[in-house]
C-alpha positions in Angstrom: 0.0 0.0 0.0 1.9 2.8 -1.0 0.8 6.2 0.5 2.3 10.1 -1.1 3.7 12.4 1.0 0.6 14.6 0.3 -1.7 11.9 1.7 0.6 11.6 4.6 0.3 15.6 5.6 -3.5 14.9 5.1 -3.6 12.6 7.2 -1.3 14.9 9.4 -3.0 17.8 8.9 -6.6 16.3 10.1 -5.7 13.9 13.0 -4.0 17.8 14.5 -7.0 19.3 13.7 -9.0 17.1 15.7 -6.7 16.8 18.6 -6.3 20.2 19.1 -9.9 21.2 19.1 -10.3 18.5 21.4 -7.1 19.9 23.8 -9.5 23.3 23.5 -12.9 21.4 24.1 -11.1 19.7 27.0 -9.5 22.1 28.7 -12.2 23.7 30.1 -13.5 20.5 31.6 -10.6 20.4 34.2 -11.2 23.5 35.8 -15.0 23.8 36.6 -14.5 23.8 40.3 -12.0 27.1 39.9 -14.5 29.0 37.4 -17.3 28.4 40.2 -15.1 29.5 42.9 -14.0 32.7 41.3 -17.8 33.7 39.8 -19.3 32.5 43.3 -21.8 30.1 42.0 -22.1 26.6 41.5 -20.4 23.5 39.4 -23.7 23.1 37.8 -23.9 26.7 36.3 -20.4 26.7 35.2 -21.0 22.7 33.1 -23.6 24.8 31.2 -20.6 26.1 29.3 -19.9 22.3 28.4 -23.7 22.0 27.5 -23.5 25.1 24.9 -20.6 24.4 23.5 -22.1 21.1 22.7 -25.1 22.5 21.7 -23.6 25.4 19.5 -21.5 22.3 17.2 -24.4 21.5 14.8 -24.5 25.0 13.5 -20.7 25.0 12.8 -21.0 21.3 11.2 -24.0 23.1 8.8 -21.7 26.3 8.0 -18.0 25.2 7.6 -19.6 21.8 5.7 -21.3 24.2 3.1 -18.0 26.0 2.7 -15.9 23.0 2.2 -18.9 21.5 0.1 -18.7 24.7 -1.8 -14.7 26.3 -2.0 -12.9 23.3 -0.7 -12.0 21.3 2.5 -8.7 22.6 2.5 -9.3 26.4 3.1 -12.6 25.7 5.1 -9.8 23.6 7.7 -7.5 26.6 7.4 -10.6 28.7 8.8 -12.4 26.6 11.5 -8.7 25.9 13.0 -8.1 29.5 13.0 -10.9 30.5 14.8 -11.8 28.5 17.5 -7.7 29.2 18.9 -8.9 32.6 18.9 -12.1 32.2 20.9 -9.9 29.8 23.1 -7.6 32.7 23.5 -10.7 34.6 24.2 -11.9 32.8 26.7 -9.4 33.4 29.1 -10.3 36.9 29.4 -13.5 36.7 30.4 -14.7 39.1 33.0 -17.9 37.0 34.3 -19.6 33.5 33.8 -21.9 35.3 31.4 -19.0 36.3 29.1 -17.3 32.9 29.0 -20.9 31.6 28.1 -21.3 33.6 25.2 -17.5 32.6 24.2 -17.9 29.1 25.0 -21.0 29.0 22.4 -18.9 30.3 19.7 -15.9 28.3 20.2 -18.9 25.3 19.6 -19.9 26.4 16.3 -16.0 26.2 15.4 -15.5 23.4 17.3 -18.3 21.5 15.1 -17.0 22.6 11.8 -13.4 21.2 12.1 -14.8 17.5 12.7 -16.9 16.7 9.1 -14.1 19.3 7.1 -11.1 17.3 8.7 -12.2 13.5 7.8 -13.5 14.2 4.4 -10.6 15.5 3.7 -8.6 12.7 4.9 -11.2 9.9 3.7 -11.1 11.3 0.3 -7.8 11.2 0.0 -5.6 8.3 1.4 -6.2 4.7 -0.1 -9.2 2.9 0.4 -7.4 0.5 2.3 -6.2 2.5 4.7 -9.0 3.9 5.6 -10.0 2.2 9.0 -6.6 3.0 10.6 -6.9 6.0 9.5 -10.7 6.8 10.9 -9.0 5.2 14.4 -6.2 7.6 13.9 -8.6 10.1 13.3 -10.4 9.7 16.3 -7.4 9.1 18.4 -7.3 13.0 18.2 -10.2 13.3 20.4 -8.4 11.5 23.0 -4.8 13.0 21.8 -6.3 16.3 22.7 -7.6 15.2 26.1 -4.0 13.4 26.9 -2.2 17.1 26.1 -4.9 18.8 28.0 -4.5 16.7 31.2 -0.5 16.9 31.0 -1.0 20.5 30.4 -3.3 20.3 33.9 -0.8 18.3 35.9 2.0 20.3 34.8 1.5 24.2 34.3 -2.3 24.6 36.1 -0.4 25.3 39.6 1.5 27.8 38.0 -1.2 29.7 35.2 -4.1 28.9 37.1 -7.5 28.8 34.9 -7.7 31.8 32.8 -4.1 30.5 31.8 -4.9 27.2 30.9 -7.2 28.9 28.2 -4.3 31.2 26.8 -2.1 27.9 26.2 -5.1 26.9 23.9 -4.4 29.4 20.8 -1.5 27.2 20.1 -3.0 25.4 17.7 -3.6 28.2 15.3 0.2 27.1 14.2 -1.8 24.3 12.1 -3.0 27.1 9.9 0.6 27.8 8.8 1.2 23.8 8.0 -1.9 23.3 6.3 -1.5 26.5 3.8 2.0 25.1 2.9 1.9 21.6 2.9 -1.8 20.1 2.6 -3.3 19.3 -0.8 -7.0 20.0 -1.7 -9.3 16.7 -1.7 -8.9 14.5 -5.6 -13.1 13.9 -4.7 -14.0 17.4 -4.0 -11.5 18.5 -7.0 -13.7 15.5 -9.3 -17.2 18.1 -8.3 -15.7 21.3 -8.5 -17.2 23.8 -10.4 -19.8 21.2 -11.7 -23.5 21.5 -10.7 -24.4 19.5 -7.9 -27.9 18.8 -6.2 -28.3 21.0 -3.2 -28.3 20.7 0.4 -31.7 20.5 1.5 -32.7 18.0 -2.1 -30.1 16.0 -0.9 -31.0 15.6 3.0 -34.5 15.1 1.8 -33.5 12.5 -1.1 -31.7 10.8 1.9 -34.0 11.5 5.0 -34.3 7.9 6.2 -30.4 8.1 6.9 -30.6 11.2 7.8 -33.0 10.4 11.0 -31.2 7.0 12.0 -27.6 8.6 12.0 -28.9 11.7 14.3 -30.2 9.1 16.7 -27.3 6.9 16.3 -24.8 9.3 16.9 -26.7 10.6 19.5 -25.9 7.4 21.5 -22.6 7.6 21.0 -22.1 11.2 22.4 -24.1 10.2 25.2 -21.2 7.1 25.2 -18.1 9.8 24.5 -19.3 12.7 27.0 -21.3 10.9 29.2 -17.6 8.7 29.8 -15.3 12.1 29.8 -16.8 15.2 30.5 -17.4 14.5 34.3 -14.8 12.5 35.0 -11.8 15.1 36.0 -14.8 16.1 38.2 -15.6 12.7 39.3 -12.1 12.3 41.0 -11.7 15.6 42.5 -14.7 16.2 44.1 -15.7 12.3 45.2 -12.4 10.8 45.5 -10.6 14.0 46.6 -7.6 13.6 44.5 -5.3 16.6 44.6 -4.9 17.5 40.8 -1.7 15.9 40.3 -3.2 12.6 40.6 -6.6 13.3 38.5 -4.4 14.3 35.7 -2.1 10.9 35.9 -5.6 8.9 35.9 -6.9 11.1 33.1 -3.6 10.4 31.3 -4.2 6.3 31.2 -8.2 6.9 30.3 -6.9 8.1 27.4 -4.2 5.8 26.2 -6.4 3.1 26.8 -8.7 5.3 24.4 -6.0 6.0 22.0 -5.3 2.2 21.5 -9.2 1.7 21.5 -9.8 3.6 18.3 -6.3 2.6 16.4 -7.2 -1.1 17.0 -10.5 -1.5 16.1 -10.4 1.2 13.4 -7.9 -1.0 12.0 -9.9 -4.2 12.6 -13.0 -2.8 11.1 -11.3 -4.1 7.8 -11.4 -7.2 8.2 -14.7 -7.5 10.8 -16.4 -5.0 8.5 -17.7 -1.2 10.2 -20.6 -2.5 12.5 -19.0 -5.8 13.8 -16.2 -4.1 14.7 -18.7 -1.4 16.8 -20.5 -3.4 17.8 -17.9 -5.8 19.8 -16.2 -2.3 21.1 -19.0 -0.9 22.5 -20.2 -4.4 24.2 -16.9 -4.3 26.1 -17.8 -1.0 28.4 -20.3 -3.2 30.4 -18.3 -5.6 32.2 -16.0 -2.5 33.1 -18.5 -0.2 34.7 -18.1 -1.5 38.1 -14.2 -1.3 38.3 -14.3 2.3 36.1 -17.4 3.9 38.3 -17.8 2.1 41.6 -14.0 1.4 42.6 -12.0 3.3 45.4 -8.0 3.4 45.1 -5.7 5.5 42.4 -5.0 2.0 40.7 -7.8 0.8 40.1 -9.7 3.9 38.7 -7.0 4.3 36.4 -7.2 0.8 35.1 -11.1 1.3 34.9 -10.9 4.1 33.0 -8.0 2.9 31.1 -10.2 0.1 29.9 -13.5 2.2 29.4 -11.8 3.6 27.2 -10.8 1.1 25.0 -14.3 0.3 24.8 -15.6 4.4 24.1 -12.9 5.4 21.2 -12.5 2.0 20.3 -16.1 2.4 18.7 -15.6 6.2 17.9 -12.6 4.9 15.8 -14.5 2.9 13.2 -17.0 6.3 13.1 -15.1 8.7 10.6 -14.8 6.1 8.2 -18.4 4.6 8.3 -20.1 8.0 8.2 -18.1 9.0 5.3 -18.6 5.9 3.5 -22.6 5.9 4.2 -22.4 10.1 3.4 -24.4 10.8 -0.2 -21.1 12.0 -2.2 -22.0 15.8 -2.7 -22.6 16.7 0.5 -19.7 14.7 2.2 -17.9 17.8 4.1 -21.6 18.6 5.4 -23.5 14.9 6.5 -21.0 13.2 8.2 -20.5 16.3 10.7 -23.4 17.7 10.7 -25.6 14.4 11.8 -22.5 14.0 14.3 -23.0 17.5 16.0 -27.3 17.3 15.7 -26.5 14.1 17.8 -24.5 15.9 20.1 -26.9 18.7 20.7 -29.2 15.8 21.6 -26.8 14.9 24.3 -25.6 18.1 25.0 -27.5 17.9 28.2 -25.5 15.3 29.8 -22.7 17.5 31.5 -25.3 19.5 32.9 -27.7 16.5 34.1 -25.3 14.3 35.3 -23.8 17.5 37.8 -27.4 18.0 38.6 -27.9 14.4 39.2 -24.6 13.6 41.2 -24.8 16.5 43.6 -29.0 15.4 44.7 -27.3 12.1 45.0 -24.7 13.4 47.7 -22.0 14.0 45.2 -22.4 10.4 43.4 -20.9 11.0 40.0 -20.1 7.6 40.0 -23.5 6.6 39.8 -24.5 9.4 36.9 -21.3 7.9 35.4 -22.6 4.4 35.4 -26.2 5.2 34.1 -25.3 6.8 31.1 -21.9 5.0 30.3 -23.9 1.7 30.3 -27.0 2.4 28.4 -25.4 4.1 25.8 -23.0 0.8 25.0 -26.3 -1.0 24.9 -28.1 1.5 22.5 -25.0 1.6 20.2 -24.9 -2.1 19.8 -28.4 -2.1 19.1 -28.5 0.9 16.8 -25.0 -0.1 15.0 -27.1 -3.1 13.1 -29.2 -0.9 11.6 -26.8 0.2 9.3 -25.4 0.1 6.0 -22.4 -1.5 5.5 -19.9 0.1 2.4 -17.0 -0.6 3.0 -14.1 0.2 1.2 -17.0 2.2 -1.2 -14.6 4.1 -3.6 -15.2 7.8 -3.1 -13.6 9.8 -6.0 -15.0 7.6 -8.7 -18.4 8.2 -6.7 -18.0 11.7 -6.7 -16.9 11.8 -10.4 -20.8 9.7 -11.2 -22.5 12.6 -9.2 -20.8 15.2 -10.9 -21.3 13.5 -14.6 -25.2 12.7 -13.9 -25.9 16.6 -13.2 
């Protein structure tokens, strides 16, 4: 399988991109108890940040997908990246909890473009072959981006304190530079360009059966993702006490083990096909709920969480490549990320409800942790069959037949 060296700083290009929105996304998440403190109100108020920044994602998936769908996933990337380091940046500044509000729901609508823009562009472009390692490298940057965020917490947080740890995030605006000098435009999108192509709405209609089940399907798994993540940094701190040292060497394993989750079953969804490969992922979370939620001891929440997840990317990792290869060819920059996002405004309650939850509960985010962690696996393994399987579907030719027939 022999790969360019543009393919390679595709591939480059988009796992950064999706690490380093996830190192913005994820920063915030460790320092919840120190935004309350300094606003004077509650861990509850501040999590609705999490909640709109989750909500505000479908609306960027919409935009930056028309404008990759429409100029180019290449200079779309160069944008979304751009901007959400700037509202990171931005962030940091922010006078009161309503300000960091307003700021956290515009970094969403950035964060929610670079997703769809990113894997097109990658999916597109490498070999066909390659493309479940890739979607588990892909997704790997979700995790990547919570692994640099947690050193990042353990490391400078004692030292920079919060509004700091939000000024470290406009780093990765240095992607723009490497994209605009080394990243190639997509041989799919370049195969429609310029040609007439149905539009957005004909095609969501055309397709509105797929449309519906992969909202509710990703749905499930953001309720699997953020239901697992969001809370936990919280989950140690404020039931197990750990001084933040310690949270961030626990947060560390969670997410190698979630690292090596999507690489290997990304790369196994070759030869088990997309929703076998899911499906057995997924399945795993539930005998490890009682180690990862209801355990006491640094070691064995770490190994808990190491091996939820496995289980939690190691079925995000086969997701890039599946929705891309289910995605109607003209609007690939725009489905896969915007169904993705619609789903996570669906779930975008969880931060808020499992806070809400844990502290009626006298402080049991285990518990909330538990709940949702385990009925998502379920409803994923359920929903996964659903599906269509294409894989290995070959997506310039495809998008060369769409352009020809209009």
């Amino acid at each position: 399988m022999g790969w360019t060296r543009a393919q390679i700083n595709v591939v480059i290009a988009a796992y950064l991109g999706w690490t380093l929105d996830a190192f913005d996304f994820f920063l915030m998440v460790f320092v919840l108890k120190d935004i309350a403190a300094e606003f004077n109100t509650g861990i509850p108020a501040v999590a609705l940040a999490i909640t709109l920044t989750l909500a505000a994602r479908p609306l960027g998936a919409l935009i930056f997908g028309k404008l990759a769908d429409k100029y180019g996933r290449r200079p779309t990337l160069m944008l979304d990246v751009g901007l959400y380091s700037i509202l990171e940046l931005l962030s940091g500044f922010s006078p009161n909890l309503t300000t960091l509000l307003v700021l956290r729901f515009l970094f969403g609508i950035a964060l929610g473009g670079e997703w769809g823009v990113g894997t097109a562009l990658a999916m597109e472009t490498v070999p066909p072959r390659a493309r479940g390692f890739v979607s588990g490298l892909l997704q790997a940057g979700y995790p990547s981006g919570y692994l640099l965020a947690s050193i990042v917490f353990g490391t400078l947080y004692s030292h920079i304190g919060w509004r700091g740890m939000f000024f470290v995030g406009v780093i990765p605006a240095l992607l723009v530079l490497y994209i605009r000098t080394s990243v190639p435009e997509s041989p799919a999108f370049e195969a429609m360009a310029k040609k007439p192509r149905p539009g957005l709405l004909a095609t969501f209609k055309r397709n509105w059966v797929l449309s519906i089940y992969c909202i509710v399907l990703m749905t499930a798994f953001n309720f699997f993702s953020h239901g697992t993540q969001d809370l936990y940094p919280t989950f140690l701190r404020e039931q197990h006490h750990f001084d933040p040292h310690t949270v961030s060497i626990i947060v560390i394993m969670l997410n190698i083990g979630a690292i090596i989750g999507g690489l290997t079953f990304g790369s196994l969804s070759e030869k088990l096909g997309r929703r076998r490969a899911i499906c057995i992922a997924a399945l795993i979370a539930l005998p490890v709920i009682p180690l990862w939620a209801f355990s006491s001891g640094v070691l064995a929440l770490a190994l808990g969480a190491f091996l939820m997840q496995i289980s939690v990317q190691g079925a995000w990792g086969v997701i890039p490549v599946h929705l891309n290869e289910i995605s109607p060819e003209a609007i690939r920059a725009t489905f896969p990320g915007l169904v993705y996002q619609l789903g996570n405004l669906l779930a975008s309650v969880n931060a808020t409800v499992q806070a809400s939850y844990a502290v009626a509960n006298g402080n049991n985010y285990g518990q909330a942790l538990a709940v949702v962690g385990g009925s998502a696996a379920v409803a994923i393994a359920v929903l996964i069959w659903f599906s269509r399987e294409q894989h290995g579907i070959d997506m310039t030719h495809a998008a060369e037949r769409v352009a020809a027939a209009h």
